[in-house]
BAVEX-569951 format. One line per field, with one value per residue (C-alpha): x, z, y. Coordinates in steps of 0.1 Angstrom, whole numbers, plus 2048, in hexadecimal, padded with zeros to 3 digits. Each point is the difference from the previous one (the first is absolute). Last residue first. Example, Ala and Ser with C-alpha at 12.3 -4.5 7.8 and 13.67 -1.06 7.14 Angstrom:
X: (889; 7F2)
Z: (847; 807)
Y: (7F5; 7DE)
***
This chain:
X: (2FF; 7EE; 7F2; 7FF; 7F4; 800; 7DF; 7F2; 811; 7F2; 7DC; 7FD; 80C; 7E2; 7EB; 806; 7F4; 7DF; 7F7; 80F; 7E4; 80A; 7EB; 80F; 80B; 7F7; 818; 803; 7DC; 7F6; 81C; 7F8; 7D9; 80C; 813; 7E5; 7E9; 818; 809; 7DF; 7F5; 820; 822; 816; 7FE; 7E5; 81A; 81E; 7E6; 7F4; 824; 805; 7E5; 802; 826; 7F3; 7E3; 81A; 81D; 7E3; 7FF; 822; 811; 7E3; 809; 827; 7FE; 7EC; 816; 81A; 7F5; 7F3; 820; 80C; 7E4; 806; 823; 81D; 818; 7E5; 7E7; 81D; 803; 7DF; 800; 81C; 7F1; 7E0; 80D; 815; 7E2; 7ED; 816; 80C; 7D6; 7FC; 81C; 7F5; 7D9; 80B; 81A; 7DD; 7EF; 81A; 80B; 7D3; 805; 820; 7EE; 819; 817; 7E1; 7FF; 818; 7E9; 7DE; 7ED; 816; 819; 7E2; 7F0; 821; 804; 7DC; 802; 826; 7FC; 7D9; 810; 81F; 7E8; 7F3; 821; 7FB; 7DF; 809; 81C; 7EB; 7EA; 817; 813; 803; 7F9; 7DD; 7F9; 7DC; 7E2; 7F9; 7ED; 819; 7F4; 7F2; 817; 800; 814; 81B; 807; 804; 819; 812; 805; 80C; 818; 80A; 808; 813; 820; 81D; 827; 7EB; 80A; 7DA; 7F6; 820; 7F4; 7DF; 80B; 814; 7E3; 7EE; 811; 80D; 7DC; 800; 824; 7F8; 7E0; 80E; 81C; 823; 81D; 7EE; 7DD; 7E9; 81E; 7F9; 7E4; 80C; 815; 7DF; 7EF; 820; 806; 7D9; 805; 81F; 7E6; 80D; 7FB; 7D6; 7E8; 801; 7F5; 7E0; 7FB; 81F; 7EC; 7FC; 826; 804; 7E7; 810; 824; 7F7; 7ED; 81E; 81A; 7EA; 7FC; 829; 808; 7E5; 80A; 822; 7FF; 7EC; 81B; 81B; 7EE; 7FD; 823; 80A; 819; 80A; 80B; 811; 814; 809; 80A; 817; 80F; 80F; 80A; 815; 7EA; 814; 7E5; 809; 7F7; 7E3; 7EF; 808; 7EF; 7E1; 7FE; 804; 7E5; 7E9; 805; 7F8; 7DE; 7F3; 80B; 7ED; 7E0; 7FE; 80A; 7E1; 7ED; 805; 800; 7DE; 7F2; 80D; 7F3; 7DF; 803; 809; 7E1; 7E4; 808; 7FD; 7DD; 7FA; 80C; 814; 81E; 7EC; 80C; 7E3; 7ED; 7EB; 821; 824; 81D; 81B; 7FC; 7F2; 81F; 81B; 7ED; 807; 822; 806; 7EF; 817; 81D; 7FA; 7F5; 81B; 816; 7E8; 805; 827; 7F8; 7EB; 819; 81F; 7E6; 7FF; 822; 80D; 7EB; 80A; 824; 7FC; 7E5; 81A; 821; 7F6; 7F3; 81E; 80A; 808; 825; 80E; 7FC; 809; 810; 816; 820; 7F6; 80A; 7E0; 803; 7DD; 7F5; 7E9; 7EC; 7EE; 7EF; 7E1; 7FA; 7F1; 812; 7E9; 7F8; 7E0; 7F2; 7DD; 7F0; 821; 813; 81C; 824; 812; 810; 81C; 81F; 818; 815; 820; 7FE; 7FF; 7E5; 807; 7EF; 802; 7F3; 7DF; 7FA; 7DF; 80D; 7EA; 80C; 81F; 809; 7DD; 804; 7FB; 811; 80B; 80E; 81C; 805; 7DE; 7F2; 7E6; 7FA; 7F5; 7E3; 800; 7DA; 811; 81C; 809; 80E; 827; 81F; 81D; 812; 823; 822; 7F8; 816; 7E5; 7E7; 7E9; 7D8; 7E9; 7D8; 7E8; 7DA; 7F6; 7E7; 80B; 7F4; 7D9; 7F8; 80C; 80F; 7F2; 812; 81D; 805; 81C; 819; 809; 813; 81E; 811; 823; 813; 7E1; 813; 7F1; 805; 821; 80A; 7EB; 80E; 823; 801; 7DF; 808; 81D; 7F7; 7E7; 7DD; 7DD; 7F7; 812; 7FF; 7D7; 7FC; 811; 7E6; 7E4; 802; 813; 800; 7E0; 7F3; 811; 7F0; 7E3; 800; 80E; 7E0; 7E8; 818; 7E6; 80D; 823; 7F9; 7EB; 81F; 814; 7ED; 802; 825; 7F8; 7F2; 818; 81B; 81D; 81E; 809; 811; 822; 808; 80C; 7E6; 7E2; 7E5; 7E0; 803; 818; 7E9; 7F3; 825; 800; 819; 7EC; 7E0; 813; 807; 7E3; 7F5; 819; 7F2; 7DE; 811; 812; 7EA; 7E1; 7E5; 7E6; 7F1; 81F; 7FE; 7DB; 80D; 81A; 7F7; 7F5; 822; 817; 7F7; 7DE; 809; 823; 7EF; 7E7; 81A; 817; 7E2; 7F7; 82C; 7FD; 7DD; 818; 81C; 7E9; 7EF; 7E4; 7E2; 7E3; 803; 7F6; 810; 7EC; 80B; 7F6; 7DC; 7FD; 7EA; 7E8; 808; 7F7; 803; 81C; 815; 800; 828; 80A; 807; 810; 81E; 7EE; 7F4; 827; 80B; 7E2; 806; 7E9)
Z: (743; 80A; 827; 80A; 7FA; 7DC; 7F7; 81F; 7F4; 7E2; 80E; 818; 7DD; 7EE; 822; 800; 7DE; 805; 820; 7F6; 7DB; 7F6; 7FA; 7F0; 819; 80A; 819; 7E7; 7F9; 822; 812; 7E8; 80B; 823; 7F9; 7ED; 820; 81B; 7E8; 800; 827; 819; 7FA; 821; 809; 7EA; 7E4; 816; 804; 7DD; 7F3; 818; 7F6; 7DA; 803; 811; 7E8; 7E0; 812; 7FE; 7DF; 7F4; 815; 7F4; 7DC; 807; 811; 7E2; 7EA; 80F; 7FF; 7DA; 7F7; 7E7; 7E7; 7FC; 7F5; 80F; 7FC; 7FC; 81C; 815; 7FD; 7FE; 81F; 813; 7FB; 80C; 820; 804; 7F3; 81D; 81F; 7F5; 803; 81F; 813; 7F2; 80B; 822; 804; 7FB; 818; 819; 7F6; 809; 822; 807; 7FE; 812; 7E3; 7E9; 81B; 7E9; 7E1; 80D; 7DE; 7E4; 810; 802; 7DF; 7F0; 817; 7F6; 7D9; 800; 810; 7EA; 7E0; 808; 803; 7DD; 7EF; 813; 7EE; 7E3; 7F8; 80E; 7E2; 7E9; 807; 7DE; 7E7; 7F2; 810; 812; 7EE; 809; 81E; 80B; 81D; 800; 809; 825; 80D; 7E3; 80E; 821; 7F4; 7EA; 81F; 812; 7E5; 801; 828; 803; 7E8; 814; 80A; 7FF; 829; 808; 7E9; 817; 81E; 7F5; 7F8; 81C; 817; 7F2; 802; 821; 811; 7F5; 80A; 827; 801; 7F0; 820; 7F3; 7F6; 817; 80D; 7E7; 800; 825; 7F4; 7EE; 81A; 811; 7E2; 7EF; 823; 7FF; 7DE; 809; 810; 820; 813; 7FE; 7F4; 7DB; 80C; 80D; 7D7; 7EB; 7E4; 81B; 808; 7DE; 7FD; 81A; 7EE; 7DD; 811; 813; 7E6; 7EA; 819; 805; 7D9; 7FC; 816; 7FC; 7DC; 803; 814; 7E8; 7E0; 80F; 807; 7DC; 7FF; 81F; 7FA; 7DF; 811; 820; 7E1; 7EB; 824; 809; 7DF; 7FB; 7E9; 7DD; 7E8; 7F7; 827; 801; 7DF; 80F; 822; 7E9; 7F4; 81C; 812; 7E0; 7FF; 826; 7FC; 7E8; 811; 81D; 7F1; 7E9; 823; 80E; 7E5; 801; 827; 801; 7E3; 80D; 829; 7F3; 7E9; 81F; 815; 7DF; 7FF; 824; 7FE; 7DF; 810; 7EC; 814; 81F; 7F5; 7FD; 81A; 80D; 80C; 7F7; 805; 7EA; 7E2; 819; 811; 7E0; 7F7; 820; 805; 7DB; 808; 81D; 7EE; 7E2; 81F; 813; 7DB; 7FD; 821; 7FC; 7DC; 812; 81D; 7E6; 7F2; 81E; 80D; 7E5; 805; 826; 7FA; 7F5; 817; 81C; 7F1; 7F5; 821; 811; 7F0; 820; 803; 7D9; 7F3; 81D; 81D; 809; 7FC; 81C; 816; 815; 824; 810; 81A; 80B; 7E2; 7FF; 7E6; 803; 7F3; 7E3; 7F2; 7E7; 807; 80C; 7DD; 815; 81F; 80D; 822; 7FE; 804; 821; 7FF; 7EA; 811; 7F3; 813; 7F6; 7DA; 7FE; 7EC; 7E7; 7F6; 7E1; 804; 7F1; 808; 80A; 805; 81E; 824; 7FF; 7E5; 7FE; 7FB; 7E7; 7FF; 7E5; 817; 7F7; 810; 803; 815; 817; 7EA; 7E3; 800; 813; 80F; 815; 804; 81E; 80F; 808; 7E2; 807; 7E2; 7FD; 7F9; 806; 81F; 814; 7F4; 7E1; 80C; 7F3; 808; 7FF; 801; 7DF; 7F5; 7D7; 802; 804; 7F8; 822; 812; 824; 80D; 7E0; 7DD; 7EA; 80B; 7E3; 7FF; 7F0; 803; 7FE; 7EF; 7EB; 7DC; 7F5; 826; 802; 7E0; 809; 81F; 7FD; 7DB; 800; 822; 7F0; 7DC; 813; 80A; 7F2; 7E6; 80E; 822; 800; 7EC; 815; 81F; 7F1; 7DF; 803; 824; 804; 7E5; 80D; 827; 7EC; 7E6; 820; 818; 7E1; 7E4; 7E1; 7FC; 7F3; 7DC; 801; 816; 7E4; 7DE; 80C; 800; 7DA; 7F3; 813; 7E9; 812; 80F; 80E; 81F; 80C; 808; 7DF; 7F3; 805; 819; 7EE; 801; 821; 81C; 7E8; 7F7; 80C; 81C; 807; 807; 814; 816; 803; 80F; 815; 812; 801; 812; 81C; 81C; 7F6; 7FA; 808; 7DF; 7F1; 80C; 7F4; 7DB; 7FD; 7E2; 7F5; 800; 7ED; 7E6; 7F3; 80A; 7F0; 7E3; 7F9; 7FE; 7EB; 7E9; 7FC; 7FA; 7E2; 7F6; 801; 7EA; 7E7; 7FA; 810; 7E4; 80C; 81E; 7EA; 7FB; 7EC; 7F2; 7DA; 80F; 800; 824; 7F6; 80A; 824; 81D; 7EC; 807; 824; 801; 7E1; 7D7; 7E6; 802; 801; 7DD; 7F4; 811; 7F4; 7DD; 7EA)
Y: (DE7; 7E4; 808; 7DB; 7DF; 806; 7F3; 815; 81D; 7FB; 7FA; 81E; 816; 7EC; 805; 823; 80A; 7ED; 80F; 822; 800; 824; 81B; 81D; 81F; 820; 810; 81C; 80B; 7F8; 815; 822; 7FC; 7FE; 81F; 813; 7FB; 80B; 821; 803; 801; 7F8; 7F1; 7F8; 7DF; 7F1; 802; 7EF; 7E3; 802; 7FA; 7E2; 7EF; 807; 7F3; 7E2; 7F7; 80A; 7E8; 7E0; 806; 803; 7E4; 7E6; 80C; 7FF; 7DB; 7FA; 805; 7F1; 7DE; 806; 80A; 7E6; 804; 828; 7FD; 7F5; 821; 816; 7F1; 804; 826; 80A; 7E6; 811; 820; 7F8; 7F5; 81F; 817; 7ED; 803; 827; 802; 7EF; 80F; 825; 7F9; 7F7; 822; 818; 7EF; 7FE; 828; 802; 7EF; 817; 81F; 814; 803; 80C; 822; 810; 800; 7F3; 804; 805; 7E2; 7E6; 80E; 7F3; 7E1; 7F6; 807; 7F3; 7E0; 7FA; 807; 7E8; 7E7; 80A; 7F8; 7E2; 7F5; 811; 7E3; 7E5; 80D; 800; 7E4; 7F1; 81F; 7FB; 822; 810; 7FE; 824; 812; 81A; 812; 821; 81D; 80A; 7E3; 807; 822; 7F1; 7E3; 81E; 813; 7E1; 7FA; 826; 7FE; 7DF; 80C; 7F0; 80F; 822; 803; 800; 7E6; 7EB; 80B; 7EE; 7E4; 7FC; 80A; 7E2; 7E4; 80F; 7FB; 7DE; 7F6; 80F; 7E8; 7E7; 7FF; 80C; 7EA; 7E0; 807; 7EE; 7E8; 7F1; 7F1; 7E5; 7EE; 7F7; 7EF; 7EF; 7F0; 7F6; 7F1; 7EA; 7E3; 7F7; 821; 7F5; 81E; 7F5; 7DC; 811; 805; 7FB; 81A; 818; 7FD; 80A; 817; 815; 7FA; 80B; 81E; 80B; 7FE; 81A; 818; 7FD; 805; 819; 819; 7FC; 7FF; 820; 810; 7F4; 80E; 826; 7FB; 7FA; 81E; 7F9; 7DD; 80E; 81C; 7E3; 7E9; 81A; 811; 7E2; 7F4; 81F; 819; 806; 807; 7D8; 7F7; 816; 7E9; 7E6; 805; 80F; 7DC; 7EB; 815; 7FF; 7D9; 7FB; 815; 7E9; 7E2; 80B; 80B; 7DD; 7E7; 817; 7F8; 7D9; 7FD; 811; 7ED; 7E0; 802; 810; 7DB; 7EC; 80E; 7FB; 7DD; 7F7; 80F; 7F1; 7DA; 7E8; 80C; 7F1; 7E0; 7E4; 7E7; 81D; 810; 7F6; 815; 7F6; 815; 81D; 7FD; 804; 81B; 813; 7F9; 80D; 81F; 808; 7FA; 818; 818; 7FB; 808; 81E; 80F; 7FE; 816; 818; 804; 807; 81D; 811; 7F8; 813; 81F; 7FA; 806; 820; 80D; 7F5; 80B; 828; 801; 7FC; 81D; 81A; 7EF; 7F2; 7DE; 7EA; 80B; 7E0; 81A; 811; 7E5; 7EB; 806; 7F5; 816; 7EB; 7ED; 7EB; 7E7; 7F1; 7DB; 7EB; 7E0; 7EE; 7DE; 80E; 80E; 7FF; 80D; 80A; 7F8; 81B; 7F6; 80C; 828; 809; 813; 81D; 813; 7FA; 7F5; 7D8; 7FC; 81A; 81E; 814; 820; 814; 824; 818; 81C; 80D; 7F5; 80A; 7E2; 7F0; 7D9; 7E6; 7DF; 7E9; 7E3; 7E6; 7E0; 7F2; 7E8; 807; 81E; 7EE; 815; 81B; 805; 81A; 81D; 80F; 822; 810; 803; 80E; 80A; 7FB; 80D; 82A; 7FA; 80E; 7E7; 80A; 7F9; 7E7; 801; 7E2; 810; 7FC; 814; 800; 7DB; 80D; 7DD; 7EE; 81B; 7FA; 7DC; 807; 7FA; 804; 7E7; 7E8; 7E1; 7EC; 7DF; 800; 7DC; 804; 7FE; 820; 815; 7F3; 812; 81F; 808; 811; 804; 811; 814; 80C; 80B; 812; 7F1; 80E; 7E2; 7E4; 811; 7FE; 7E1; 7E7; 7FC; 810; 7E9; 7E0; 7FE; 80C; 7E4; 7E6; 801; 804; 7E2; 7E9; 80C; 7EF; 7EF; 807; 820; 7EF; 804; 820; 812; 7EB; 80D; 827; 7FA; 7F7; 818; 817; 7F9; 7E6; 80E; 7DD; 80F; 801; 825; 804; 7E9; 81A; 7F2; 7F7; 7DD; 800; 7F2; 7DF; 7FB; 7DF; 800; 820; 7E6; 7E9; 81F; 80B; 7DA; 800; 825; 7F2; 7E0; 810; 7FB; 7ED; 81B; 7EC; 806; 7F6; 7DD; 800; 807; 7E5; 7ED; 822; 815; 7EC; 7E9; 80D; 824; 7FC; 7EC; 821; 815; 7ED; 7FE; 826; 802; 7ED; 812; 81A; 7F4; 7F0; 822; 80A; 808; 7F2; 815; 821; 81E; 819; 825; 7E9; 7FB; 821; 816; 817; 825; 812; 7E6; 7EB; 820; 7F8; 7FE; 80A; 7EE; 80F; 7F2; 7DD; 806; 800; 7E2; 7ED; 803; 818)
***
């Protein structure tokens, strides 16, 4: 069966409730010339462009952010994705995903870019009329207009939908007047164009397109930041700004249509942009502890050393796997529209939303994952890792700001979650008979045979059983607190931790099934054991966070069966970590750098 055809059958969260095919697999490995073509232009803009000059943009030199988007349109970087009749690339997603990876290594740059090409384009791309494309777009993809977002206000941070920014039709019936603020906008010190959301009458939530120089509008000074602060960050006002009614975006009262749209997008663009400062991160790291002598000897010769840059590898290994994954079922379901006859528009905002459940937990893990690689970076530099004149502390700071970007973890945990189960409750996804058959099998005695000769059998089990444990605990979750389970957010937390890890490891795994076909067996042995180390260390944190939603809220037997249901499927092979993590430690080493 060719890929094409196995990807049809494939939904949003579906992985959580059949085993996932090698075949249904997209793996790095496999970029085609054009894209790792574009991965390298990337990396030579940062190299050429932006980092020679990185403390000049930290000050926020007047004028040189915006020079520097514009060099990038001149390259195409701003277009990939765009459709050429508005002067874009119209590139597959695949490989817009590759440049916000290829240019997340830039620090303030890769942000300031990444609204531009994604919350400050995306919204009239995908929800402007013929006019408003034709109008904007163009000068949008080359850069001439920069672009930014205004979503979130002083007290409507999260809860978006409580906006306080209202819009009201003028007595002509020509504008609408628009009264509040907007703030954290990125870019917004420079931009051209504004996505903005406001309450027309206080209660439709509506977007508009604003621009710069629309009466009544006025940006406050740049905020001081504790990191990405080359990137432009003011309020916006707005007294009884006239914008015309034909800037409404989308339709008045679907505002909210926009925002959650976009946002799946920006979800899984943030992941990728986290993995490229993470690629870079790792490499700065390595390349101290080669040079850094202590006790007359490298400190890369050190176990403790060792053991920091191979969690850096494994976690920048499977989340590379996740993401990729997820790209190639969102570039595939977009094609797939598009030839049932969906306009583009609508064929990658119906495939973003169909993988939302994937975007979140990219998020998550994308932005947890950048901020390990650069905390035990700067411990690996030592003191020297808390000096501004080694790059590692400007990786450090700008890091955490993506942990609240596109949704805080917080908010992107409890919606892993209540998306899957809106969608058991809408039919559009079968939770309820696996769990049943996960309770049933809990009660019959456990299968004590020899187990399969197959390659990757038992890795295999392993995470078939990690989806066990997610839908035995979410299962009694829901039977037990029913409607009060959205209140319980510590036990949704829970329950959203064991999904990341497990997507995280069948992804992994995947990719080696996969590579370890190709290669064969002999070839892998890197990978390997970057998947073995993954695996076991995932079935002590899924069994942690299974037993904490457990203790929560069963009592007496049903407690008692459930732990017992945990252990059986958190259980896991011994595997020698110490030795597995200095041969990864010791490529990387070899290599100078994170290899792949």
């Amino acid at each position: 069966m060719n890929t094409t055809t196995q990807n049809k059958s494939i939904k949003g969260a579906e992985w959580l409730i059949s085993e996932g095919d090698v075949a249904d697999t997209f793996i790095p490995e496999h970029f085609n010339e054009e894209q790792k073509m574009v991965k390298d232009m990337c990396a030579n803009f940062l190299d050429t462009e932006v980092i020679p000059i990185i403390d000049r943009i930290d000050k926020l030199e007047q004028g040189l952010m915006p020079s520097l988007i514009d060099k990038a349109g001149e390259q195409g970087l701003l277009g990939v994705s765009i459709p050429e009749q508005f002067g874009g690339l119209g590139k597959d997603f695949i490989t817009s995903t590759l440049v916000n990876e290829g240019l997340g290594g830039g620090f303030s740059f890769s942000v300031a870019v990444a609204a531009h090409t994604g919350i400050g384009t995306l919204p009239i791309l995908y929800f402007g009329n013929e006019q408003q494309k034709q109008k904007y777009i163009p000068k949008l993809c080359t850069g001439e207009w920069k672009g930014a977002y205004g979503l979130t206000e002083p007290n409507s941070g999260s809860d978006a939908l409580g906006a306080k920014t209202t819009a009201v039709l003028s007595a002509d019936k020509k504008h609408y007047l628009l009264n509040g603020q907007k703030c954290w906008i990125t870019n917004g010190g420079f931009a051209d164009i504004y996505t903005v959301f406001a309450k027309v009458d206080g209660n439709q939530f509506t977007a508009f397109i604003v621009e710069k120089d629309f009466e009544g509008f006025s940006r406050g000074p740049e905020e001081h930041k504790m990191g990405i602060k080359g990137s432009s960050t003011v309020q916006l006002y707005f007294q009884d700004c006239k914008v015309p009614v034909e800037n409404v975006l989308g339709e008045v009262g679907k505002g909210h249509v926009i925002a959650f749209n976009i946002l799946n997008i920006g979800r899984l663009k943030l992941c990728a942009a986290a993995l490229g400062g993470a690629k870079r991160a790792a490499g700065t790291a390595i390349e101290y502890a080669l040079t850094r002598e202590q006790f007359k000897q490298p400190i890369a010769n050190f176990g403790a050393i060792k053991g920091k840059i191979a969690e850096m590898a494994i976690e920048l290994w499977v989340n590379e796997s996740s993401l990729y994954r997820t790209a190639m079922w969102i570039d595939e379901k977009e094609k797939q529209m598009i030839e049932a006859g969906k306009p583009f528009n609508e064929a990658l905002l119906g495939a973003a939303e169909e993988y939302a459940i994937e975007c979140a937990i990219l998020k998550v893990s994308g932005s947890e994952m950048l901020d390990l690689v650069v905390d035990e970076g700067v411990q690996i530099h030592g003191g020297n890792g808390f000096s501004e004149e080694y790059i590692i502390s400007r990786a450090y700071r700008d890091s955490r700001i993506n942990r609240i970007f596109e949704g805080t973890n917080e908010i992107n945990r409890l919606l892993i979650v209540d998306m899957v189960l809106k969608r058991a409750m809408k039919g559009r996804l079968d939770i309820m008979g696996p769990a049943m058959n996960v309770s049933k099998e809990l009660m019959s005695i456990p299968d004590f045979g020899n187990g399969s000769d197959e390659a990757f059998s038992e890795e295999k089990k392993l995470v078939s059983n990690f989806k066990k444990t997610i839908l035995l605990t979410a299962g009694a979750a829901v039977q037990k607190l029913m409607m009060k389970l959205e209140s319980e957010q510590e036990i949704l937390m829970n329950v959203a931790d064991m999904a990341i890890q497990t997507y995280n490891a069948e992804s992994a795994l995947l990719r080696l099934m996969k590579l370890t076909a190709e290669k064969g067996e002999q070839a892998m042995a890197f990978e390997k054991d970057i998947v073995q180390t993954y695996l076991y260390d995932a079935a002590d944190r899924i069994s942690k966070s299974a037993k904490d939603a457990v203790n929560a809220f069963a009592e007496g037997d049903e407690h008692r069966m459930m732990l017992m249901g945990i252990k059986r499927f958190t259980k896991a092979a011994p595997v020698n970590t110490k030795a597995a993590k200095r041969r990864i430690a010791e490529k990387l080493i070899a290599d100078g750098k994170y290899p792949l």
